[in-house]
C-alpha positions in Angstrom: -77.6 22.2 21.2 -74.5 24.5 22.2 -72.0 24.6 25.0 -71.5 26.8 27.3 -68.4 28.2 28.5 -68.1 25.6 30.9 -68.5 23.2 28.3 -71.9 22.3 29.8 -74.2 21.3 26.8 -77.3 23.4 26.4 -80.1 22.0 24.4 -82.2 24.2 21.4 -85.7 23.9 22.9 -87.2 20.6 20.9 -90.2 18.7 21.2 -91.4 14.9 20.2 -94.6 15.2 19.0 -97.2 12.1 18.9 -100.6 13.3 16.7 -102.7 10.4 17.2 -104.7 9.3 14.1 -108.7 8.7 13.9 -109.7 5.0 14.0 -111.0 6.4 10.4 -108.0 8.4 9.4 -107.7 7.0 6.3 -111.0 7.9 5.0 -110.4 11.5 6.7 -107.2 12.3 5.6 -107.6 12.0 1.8 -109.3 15.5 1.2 -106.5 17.5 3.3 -104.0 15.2 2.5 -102.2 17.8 -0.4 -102.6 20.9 2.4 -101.4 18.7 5.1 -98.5 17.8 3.2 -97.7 21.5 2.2 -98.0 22.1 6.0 -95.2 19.7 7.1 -92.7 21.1 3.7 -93.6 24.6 5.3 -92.4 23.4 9.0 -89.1 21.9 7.8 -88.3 24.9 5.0 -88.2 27.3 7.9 -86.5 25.1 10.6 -89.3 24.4 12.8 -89.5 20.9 11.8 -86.3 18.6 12.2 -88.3 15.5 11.0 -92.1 14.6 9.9 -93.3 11.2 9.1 -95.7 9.1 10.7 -95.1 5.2 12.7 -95.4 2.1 10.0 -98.2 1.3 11.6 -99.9 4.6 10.5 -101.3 5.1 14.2 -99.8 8.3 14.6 -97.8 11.1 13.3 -94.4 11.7 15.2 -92.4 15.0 14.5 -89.5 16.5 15.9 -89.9 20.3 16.3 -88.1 23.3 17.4 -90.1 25.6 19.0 -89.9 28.5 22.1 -91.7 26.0 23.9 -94.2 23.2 24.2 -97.3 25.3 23.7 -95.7 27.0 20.6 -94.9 23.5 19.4 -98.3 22.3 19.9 -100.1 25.9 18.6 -98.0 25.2 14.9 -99.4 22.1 15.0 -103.2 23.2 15.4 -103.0 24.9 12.1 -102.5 21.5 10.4 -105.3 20.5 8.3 -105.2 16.6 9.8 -106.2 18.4 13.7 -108.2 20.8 12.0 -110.8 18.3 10.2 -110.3 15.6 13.1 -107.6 13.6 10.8 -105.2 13.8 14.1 -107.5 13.3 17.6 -104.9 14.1 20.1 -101.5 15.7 20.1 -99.0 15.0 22.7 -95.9 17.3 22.7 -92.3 16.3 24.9 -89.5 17.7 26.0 -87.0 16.1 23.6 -82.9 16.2 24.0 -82.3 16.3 20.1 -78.3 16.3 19.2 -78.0 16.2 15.2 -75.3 16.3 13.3 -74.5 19.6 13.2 -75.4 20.4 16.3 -72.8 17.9 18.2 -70.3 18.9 15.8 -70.2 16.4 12.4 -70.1 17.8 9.0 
């Protein structure tokens, strides 16, 4: 997020991201669990990840990603390991208004 010389806010493209699990994801996910894992510290080491983690309910992955746009959001994504051995069954990616800390101005 930055202003423009108006003081209009402008918004970093970011997305909310929703990858559904498999009614048996927690028999599938054990084998790519490690490379899945080294997957999401990949996406927040180079910025493209502002948050991973998954709902307490364990029904879905939710991320928060920068990205150029929603198919670039949804193409990192499709490397994971969890889409790529049917771990994740569906991967919804939103438009997302995202205003951290250091992006509305707080230390």
């Amino acid at each position: 997020m930055s202003h423009t010389a108006t003081g209009e806010l402008r918004f970093t493209p970011t997305y909310l991201v929703t990858a559904t699990f498999a009614a048996d994801a927690a028999l599938r996910r054990e084998p790519h669990r490690a490379a899945h894992l080294a997957h999401m510290r990949d996406l927040l080491a180079d910025g493209t990840a502002l948050v991973v983690g998954a709902r307490a309910d364990l029904r879905a992955s939710v991320l928060v990603l920068r990205a150029a746009d929603a198919p670039a959001a949804r193409a990192r994504l499709e490397q994971d390991p969890y889409w790529r051995h049917g771990v994740w069954t569906a991967i919804d990616v939103v438009d997302y208004l995202a205003a951290t800390a250091p992006t509305i101005g707080r230390p």
